[in-house]
C-alpha positions as CSV (number, residue, x, y, z in Angstrom):
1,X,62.9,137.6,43.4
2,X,62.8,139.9,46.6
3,X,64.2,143.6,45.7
4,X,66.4,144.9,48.4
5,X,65.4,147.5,50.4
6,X,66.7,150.6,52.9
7,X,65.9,148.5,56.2
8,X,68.8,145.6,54.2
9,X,71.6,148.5,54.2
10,X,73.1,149.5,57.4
11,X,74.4,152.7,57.8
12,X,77.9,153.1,59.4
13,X,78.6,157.0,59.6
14,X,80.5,159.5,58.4
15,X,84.4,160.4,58.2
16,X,85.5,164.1,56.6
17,X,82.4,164.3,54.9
18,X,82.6,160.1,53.2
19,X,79.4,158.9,54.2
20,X,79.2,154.7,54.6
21,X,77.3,151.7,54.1
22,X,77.5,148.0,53.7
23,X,75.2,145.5,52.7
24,X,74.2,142.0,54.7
25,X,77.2,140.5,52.4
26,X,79.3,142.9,53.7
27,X,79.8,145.1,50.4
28,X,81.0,148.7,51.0
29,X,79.6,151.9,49.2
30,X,80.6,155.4,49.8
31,X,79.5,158.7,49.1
32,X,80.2,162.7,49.4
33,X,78.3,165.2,48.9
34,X,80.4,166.4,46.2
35,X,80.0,162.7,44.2
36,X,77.4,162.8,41.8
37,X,78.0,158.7,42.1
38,X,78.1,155.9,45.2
39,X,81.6,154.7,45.0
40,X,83.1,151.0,46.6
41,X,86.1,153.1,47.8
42,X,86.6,155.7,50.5
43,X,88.5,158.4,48.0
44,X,85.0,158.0,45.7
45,X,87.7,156.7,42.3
46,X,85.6,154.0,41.7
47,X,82.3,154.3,41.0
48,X,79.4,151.8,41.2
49,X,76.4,153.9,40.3
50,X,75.3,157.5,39.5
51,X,73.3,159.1,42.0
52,X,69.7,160.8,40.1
53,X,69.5,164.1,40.9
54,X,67.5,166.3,39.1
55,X,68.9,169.3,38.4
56,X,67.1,172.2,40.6
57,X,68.3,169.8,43.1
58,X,71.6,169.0,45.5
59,X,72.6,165.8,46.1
60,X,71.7,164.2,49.6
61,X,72.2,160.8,51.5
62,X,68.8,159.8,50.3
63,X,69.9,160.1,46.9
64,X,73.0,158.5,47.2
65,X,71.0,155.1,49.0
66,X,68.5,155.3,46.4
67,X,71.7,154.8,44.0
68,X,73.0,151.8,46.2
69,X,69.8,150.3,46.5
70,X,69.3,150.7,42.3
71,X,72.9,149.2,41.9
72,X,72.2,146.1,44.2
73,X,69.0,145.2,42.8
74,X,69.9,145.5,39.1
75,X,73.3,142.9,39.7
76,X,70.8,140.6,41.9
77,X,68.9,141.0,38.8
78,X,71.4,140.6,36.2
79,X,73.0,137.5,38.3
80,X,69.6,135.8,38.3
81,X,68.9,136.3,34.9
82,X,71.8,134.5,33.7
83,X,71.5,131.9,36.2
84,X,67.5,131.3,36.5
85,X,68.4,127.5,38.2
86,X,69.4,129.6,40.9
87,X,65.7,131.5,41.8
88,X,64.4,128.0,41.2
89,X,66.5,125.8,43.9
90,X,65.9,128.9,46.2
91,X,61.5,128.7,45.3
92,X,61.9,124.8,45.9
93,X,64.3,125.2,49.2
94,X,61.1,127.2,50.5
95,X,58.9,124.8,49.6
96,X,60.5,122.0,51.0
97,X,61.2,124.1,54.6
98,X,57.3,124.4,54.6
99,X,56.4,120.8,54.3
């Protein structure tokens, strides 16, 4: 399975301090810098993941796409895991497209 990286997350800005991204499917996360989590909402009420921030430190936007990123590739994870037929069509697609 290919992990998901920064260059897959677009960066859209930032509105009163709610920093925003979306991914290629179009999923939104949001985070301020007084969130110690990436939310899916705007107000930061519903939490996806917890941003890891050591303590000596403040959080930052790199922090809070290391937290998207983690979230992303442990439900593409989780998803494939329960569904391994689907990482083998996608292998055998490949294959076929190269013949």
């Amino acid at each position: 399975m290919t992990k998901y990286h920064e260059s897959d997350i677009q960066y859209k800005g930032e509105s009163n301090g709610v920093h925003s991204w979306s991914t290629p499917s179009g999923q939104p996360y949001y985070w301020h810098p007084d969130w110690l989590h990436v939310a899916e909402d705007a107000t930061g009420s519903h939490p996806k993941q917890e941003l890891e921030v050591a303590e000596s430190e403040a959080p930052t936007e790199k922090h809070a796409l290391k937290a998207i990123l983690k979230h992303m590739n442990d439900w593409a994870t989780e998803k494939l895991s329960s569904k391994p037929e689907i990482e083998t069509n996608a292998i055998e697609s490949e294959i076929n497209l190269k013949k």
